[in-house]
C-alpha positions as a Markdown table, in Angstrom:
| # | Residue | x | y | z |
|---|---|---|---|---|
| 1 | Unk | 0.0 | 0.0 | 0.0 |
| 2 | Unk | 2.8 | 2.4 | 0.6 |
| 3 | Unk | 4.8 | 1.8 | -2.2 |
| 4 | Unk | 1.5 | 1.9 | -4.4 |
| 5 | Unk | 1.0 | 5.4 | -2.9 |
| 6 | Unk | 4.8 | 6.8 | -3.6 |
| 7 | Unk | 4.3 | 5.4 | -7.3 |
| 8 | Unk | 1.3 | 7.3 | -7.2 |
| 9 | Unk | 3.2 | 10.7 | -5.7 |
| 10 | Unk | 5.8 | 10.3 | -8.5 |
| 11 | Unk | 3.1 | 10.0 | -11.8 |
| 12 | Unk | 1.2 | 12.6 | -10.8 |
| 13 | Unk | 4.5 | 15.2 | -10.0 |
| 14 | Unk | 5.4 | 14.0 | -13.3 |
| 15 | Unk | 2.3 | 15.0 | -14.8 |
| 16 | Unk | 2.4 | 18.5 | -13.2 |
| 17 | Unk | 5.7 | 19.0 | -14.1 |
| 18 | Unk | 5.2 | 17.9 | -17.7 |
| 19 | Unk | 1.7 | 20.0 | -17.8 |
| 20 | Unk | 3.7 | 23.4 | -16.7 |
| 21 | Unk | 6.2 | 22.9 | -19.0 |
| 22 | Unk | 3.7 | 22.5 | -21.9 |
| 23 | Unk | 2.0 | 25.7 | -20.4 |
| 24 | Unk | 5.1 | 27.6 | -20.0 |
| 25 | Unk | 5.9 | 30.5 | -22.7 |
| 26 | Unk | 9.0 | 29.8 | -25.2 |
| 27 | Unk | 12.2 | 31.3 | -23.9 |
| 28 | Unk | 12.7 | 34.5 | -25.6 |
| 29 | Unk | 15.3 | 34.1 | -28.5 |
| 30 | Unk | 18.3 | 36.4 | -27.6 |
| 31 | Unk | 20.1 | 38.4 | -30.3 |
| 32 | Unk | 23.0 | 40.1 | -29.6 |
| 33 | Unk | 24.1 | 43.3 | -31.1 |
| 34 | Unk | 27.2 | 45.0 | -31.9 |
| 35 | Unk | 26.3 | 48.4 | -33.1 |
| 36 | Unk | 27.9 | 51.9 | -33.8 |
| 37 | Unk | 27.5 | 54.0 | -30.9 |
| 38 | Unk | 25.6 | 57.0 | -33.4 |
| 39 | Unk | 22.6 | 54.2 | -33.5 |
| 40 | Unk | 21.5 | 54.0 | -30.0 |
| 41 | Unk | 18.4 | 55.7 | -29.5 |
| 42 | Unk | 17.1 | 54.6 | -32.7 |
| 43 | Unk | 18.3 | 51.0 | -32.7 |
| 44 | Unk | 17.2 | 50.8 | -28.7 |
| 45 | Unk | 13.8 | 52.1 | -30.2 |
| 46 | Unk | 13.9 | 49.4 | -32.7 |
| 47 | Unk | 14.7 | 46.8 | -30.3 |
| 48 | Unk | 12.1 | 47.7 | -28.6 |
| 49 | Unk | 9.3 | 47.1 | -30.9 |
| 50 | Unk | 11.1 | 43.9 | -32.4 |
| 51 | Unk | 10.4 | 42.7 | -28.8 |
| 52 | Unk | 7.0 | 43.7 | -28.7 |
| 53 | Unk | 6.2 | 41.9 | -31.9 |
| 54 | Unk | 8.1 | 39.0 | -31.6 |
| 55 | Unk | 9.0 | 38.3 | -27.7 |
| 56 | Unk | 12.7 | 38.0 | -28.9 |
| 57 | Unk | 15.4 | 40.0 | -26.7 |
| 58 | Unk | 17.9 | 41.9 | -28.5 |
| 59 | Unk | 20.8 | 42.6 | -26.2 |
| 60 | Unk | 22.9 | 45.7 | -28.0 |
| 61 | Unk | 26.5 | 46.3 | -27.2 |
| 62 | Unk | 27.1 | 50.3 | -28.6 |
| 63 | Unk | 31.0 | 51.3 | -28.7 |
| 64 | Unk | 33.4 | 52.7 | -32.2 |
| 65 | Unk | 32.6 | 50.4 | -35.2 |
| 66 | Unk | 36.5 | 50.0 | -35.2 |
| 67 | Unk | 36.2 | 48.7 | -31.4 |
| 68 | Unk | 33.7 | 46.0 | -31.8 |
| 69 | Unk | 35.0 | 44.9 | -35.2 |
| 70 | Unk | 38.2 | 44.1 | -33.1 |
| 71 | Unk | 36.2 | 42.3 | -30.5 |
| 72 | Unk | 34.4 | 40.6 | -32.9 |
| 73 | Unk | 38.0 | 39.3 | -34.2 |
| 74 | Unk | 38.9 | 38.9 | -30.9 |
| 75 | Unk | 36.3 | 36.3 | -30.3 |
| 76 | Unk | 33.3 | 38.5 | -28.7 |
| 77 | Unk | 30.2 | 36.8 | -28.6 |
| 78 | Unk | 27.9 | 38.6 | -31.5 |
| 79 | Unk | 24.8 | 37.7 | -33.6 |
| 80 | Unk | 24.9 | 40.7 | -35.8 |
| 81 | Unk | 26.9 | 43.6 | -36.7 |
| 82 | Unk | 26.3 | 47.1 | -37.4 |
| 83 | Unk | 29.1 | 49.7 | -38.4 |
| 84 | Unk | 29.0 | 53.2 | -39.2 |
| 85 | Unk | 30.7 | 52.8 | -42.3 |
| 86 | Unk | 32.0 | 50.1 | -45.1 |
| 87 | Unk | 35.6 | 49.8 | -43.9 |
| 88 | Unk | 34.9 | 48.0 | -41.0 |
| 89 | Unk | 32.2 | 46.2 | -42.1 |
| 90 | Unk | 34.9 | 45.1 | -45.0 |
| 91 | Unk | 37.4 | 44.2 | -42.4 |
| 92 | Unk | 35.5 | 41.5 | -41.1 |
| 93 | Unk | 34.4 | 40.3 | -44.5 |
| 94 | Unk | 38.0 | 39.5 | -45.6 |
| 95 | Unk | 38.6 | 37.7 | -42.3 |
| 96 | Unk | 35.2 | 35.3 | -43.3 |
| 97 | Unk | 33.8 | 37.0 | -39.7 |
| 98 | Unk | 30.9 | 37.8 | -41.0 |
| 99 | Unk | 28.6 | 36.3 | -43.4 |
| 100 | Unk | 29.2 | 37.7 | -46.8 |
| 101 | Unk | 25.5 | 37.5 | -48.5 |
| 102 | Unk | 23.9 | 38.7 | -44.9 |
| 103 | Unk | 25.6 | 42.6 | -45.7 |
| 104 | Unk | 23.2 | 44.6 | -46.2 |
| 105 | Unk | 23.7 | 48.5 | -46.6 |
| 106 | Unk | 21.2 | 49.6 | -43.8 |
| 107 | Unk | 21.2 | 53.4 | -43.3 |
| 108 | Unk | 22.7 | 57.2 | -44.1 |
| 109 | Unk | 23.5 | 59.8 | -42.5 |
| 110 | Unk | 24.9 | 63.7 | -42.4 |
| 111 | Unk | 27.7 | 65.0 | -41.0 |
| 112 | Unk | 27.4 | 68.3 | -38.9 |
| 113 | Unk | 29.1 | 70.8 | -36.9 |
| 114 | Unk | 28.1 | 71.3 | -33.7 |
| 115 | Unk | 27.8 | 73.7 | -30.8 |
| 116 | Unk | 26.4 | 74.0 | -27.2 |
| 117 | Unk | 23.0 | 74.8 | -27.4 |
| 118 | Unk | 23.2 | 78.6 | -26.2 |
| 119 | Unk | 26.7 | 79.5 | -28.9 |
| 120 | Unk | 25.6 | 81.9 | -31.6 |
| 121 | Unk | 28.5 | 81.1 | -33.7 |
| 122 | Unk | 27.8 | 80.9 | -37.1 |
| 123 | Unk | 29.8 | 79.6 | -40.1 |
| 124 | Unk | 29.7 | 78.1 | -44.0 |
| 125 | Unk | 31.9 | 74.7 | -44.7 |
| 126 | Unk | 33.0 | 75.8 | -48.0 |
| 127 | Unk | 36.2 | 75.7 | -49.0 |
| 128 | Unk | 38.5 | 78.0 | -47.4 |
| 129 | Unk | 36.4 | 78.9 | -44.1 |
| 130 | Unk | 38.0 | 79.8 | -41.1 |
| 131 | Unk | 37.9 | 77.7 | -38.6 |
| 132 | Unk | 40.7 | 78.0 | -36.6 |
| 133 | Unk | 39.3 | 81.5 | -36.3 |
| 134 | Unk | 36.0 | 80.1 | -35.0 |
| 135 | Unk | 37.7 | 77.8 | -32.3 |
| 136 | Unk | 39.5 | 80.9 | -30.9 |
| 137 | Unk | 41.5 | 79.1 | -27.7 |
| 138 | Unk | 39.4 | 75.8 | -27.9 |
| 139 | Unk | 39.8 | 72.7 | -28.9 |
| 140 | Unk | 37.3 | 70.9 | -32.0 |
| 141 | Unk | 35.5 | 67.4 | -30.6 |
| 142 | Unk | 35.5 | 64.5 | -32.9 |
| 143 | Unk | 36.3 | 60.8 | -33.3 |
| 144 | Unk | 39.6 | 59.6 | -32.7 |
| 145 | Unk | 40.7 | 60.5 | -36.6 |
| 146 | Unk | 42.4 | 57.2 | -37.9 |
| 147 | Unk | 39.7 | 54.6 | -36.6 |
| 148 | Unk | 36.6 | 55.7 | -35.8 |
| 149 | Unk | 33.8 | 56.3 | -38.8 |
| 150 | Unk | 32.7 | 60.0 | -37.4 |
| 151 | Unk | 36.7 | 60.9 | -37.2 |
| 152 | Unk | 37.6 | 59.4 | -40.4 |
| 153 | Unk | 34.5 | 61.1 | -41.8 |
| 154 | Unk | 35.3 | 64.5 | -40.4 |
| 155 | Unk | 39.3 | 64.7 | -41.6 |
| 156 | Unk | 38.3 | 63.9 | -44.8 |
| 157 | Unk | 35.9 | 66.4 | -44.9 |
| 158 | Unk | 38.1 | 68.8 | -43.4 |
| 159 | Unk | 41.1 | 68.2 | -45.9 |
| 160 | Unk | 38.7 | 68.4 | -48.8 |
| 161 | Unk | 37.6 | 71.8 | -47.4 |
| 162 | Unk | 41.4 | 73.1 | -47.6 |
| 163 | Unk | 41.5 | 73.4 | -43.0 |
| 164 | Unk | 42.9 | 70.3 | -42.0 |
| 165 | Unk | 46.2 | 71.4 | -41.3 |
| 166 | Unk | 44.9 | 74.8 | -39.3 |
| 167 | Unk | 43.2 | 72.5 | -36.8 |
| 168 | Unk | 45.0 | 69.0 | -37.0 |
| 169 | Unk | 46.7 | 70.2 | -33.5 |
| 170 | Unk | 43.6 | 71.7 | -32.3 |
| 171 | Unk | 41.7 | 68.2 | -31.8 |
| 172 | Unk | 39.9 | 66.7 | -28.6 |
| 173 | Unk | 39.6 | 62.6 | -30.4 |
| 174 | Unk | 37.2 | 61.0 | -28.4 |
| 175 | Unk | 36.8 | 57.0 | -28.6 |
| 176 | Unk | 34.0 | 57.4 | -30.8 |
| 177 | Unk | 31.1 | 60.0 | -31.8 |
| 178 | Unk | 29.0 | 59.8 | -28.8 |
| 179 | Unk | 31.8 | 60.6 | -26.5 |
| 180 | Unk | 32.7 | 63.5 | -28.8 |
| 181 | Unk | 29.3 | 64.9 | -28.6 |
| 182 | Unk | 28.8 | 64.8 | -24.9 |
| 183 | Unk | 32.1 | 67.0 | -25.0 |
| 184 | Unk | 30.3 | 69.8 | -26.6 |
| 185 | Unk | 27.2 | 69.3 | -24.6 |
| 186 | Unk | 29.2 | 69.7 | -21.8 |
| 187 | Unk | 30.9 | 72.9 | -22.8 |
| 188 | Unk | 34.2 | 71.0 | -22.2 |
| 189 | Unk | 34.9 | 71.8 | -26.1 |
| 190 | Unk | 32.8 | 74.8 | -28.4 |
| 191 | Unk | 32.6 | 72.9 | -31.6 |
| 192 | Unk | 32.0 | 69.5 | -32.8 |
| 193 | Unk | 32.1 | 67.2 | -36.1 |
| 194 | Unk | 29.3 | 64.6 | -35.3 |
| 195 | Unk | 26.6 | 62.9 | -37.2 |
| 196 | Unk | 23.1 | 65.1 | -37.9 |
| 197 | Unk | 21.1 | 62.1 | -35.7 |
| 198 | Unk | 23.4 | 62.9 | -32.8 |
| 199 | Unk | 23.0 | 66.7 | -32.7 |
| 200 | Unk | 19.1 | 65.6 | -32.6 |
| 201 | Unk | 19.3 | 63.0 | -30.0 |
| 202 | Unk | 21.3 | 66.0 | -27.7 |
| 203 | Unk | 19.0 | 69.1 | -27.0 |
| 204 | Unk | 22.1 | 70.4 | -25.2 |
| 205 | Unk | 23.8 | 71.3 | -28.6 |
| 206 | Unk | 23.2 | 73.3 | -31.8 |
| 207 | Unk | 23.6 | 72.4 | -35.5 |
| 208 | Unk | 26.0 | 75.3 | -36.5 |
| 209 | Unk | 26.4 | 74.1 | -40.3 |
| 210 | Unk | 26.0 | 71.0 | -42.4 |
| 211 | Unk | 29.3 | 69.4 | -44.4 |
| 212 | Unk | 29.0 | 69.2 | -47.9 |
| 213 | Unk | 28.1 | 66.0 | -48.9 |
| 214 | Unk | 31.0 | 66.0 | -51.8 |
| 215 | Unk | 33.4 | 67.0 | -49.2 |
| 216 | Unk | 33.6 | 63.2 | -47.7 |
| 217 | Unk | 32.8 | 59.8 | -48.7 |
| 218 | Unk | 29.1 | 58.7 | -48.3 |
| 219 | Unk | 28.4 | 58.2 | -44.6 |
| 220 | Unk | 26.6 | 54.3 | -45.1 |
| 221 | Unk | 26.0 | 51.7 | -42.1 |
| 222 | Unk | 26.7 | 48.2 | -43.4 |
| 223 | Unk | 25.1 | 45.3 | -41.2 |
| 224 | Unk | 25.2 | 41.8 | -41.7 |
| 225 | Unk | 24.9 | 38.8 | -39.4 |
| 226 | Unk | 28.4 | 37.2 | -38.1 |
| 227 | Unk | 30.2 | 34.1 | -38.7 |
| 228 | Unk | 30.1 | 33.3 | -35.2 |
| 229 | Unk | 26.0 | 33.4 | -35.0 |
| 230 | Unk | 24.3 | 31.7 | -32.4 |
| 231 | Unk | 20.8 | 32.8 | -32.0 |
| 232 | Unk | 18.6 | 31.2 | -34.2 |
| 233 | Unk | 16.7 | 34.7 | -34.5 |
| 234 | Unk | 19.9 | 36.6 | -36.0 |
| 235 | Unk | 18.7 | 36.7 | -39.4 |
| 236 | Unk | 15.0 | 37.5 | -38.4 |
| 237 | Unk | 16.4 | 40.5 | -36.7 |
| 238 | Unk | 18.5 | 41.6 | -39.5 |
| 239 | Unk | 15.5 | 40.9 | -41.7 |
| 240 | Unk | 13.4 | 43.4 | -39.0 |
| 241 | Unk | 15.8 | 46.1 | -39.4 |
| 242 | Unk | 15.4 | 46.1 | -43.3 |
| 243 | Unk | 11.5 | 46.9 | -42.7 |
| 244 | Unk | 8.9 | 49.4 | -43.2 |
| 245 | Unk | 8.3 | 49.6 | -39.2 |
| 246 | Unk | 12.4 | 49.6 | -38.5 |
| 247 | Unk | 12.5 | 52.5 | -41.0 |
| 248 | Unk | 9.8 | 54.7 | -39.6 |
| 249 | Unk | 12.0 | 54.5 | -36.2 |
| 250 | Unk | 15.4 | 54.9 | -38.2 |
| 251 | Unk | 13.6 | 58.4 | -40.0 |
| 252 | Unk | 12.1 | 59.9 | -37.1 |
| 253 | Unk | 16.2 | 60.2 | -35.3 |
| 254 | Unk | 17.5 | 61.7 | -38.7 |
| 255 | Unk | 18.6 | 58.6 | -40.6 |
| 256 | Unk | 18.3 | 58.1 | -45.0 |
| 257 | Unk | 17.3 | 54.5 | -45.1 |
| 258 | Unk | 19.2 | 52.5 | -47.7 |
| 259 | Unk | 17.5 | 49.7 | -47.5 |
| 260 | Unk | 14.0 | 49.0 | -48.3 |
């Protein structure tokens, strides 16, 4: 009679157990994200309505496109990349790092000058223009020059315009854009080269002029998934980003969508 009732005990845990794990929701299908630090309010606002939809996580890693492509070599644990421009995006391509017919050329953007908020300066990039005259005593904020997309972007835009070599010694290089924006917002430097959908994710700075857009290579964010993939939702949430709703979030922070 006892051992009848233990038997008894054990089906019918089993059956419990068995029912609440045929009741229990799917694990959410974790994706995670190495992305260029310009895209974080709009790719944390995509994120969040991928979620919504779909009840998959995407867990977003936000540094220099040069920084987590060398993670990425170095072994770091990504599902999908997204750089800030096609260099990097290359880089892993010729290592096989990423997978080649997953690239995708995702979004544009603008590259501005920038001021705190309450600065009345006023200036036109063209050719010639006096910047060093503009920065007076202070220093202009931008990505560190030789790695980071916004950097790279701005020297060449500078050089084109004739006033690298006025303000080559005149630099504050930040580890990437975002950390060279929050040094204007700051007042901790009076000018800024950053992207147009950082000056509008900062209320604490000004667009003082627009670079022309012949005066650097086309600003383009490349994504694709990695080599090392391991979420079985990596290509769905590249696929996510390429759509209408991903757009509408991508155009409201400034961004040209490429892809369509």
């Amino acid at each position: 009679m006892f051992h009848g009732n233990v038997r008894g005990i054990r089906r019918t845990a089993l059956g419990l157990a068995l029912a609440a794990l045929v009741a229990a929701p799917a694990a959410a299908a974790d994706v995670t994200v190495f992305a260029a630090a310009s895209l974080k309010n709009a790719l944390d606002a995509v994120a969040e309505a991928w979620a919504g939809e779909t009840g998959n996580a995407a867990t977003i890693s936000y540094a220099a496109s040069s920084a987590l492509a060398k993670q990425i070599e170095e072994g770091a644990p990504a599902d999908v990349f997204i750089s800030a421009d096609v260099p990097w995006m290359d880089y892993l391509a010729e290592r096989d790092l990423v997978q080649k017919d997953t690239i995708v050329e995702l979004l544009g953007n603008r590259l501005v000058l920038v001021a705190p908020a309450e600065s009345t300066a006023a200036i036109e990039l063209a050719p010639g223009a006096d910047l060093v005259g503009l920065l007076g005593d202070g220093r202009l904020a931008m990505g560190q020059v030789d790695s980071v997309p916004a950097g790279k972007y701005g020297k060449e835009a500078l050089t084109a315009l004739g006033v690298w070599d006025g303000v080559a010694d005149r630099l504050a290089q930040a580890e990437n854009v975002r950390a060279a924006l929050a040094l204007v917002a700051t007042g901790e430097a009076p000018f800024g080269i950053v992207y147009e959908t950082d000056a509008n994710a900062e209320p604490a700075v000004r667009v003082v002029a627009t670079f022309p857009e012949d005066s650097h290579s086309p600003i383009v964010y490349p994504a694709a998934v990695t080599t090392a993939a391991t979420s079985p939702e990596a290509a769905a949430f590249l696929d996510y980003l390429k759509g209408s709703g991903a757009a509408e979030l991508f155009e409201a922070q400034g961004f040209t969508v490429l892809a369509r």
